[in-house]
C-alpha positions as a printed Julia matrix, in Angstrom:
56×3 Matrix{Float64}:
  -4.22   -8.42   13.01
  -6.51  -10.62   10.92
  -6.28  -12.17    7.52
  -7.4    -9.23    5.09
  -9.0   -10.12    1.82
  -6.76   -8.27   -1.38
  -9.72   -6.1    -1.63
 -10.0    -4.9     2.23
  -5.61   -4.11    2.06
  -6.27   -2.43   -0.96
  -9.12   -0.06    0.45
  -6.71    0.14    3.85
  -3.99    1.04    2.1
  -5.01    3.59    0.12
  -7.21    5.3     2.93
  -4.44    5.4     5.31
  -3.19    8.38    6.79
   1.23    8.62    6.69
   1.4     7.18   10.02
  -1.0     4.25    9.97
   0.59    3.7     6.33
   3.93    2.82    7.86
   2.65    0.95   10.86
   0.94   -1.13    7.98
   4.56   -1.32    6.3
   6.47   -3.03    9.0
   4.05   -5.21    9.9
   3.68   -6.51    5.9
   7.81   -5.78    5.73
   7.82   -8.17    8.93
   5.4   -11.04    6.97
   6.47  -10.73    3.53
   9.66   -8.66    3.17
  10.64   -6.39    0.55
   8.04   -7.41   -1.63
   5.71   -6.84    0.42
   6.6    -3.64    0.75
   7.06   -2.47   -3.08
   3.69   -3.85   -3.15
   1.99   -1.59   -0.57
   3.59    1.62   -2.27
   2.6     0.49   -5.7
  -0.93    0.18   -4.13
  -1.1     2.91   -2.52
   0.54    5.78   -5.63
  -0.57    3.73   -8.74
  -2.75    6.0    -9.45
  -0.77    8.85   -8.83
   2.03    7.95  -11.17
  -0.77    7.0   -13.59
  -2.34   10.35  -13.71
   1.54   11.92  -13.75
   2.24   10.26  -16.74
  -1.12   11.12  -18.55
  -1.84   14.82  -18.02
   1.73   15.86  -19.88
């Protein structure tokens, strides 16, 4: 895997499909740890949550 720019995991993460999304956990899980990982999901639903907590 190469080095990816924030901007090209962002766009990666977020246009993953469920499988290729948790491939793409381990291997950050594997380089980074649990971080890592809370950063991926908070990535990849930010804007979910965001729009949860807006339209009330």
């Amino acid at each position: 895997m190469k080095n990816l720019s924030y901007k090209e995991f962002k766009k990666k993460v977020r246009n993953s499909d469920k499988k290729d999304f948790f491939k793409l956990l381990f291997v950050v899980y594997w380089i980074t740890g649990i971080f890592g990982i809370l950063f991926a999901f908070w990535i990849r639903f930010s804007t979910q949550v965001k729009n949860f907590f807006i339209k009330k």
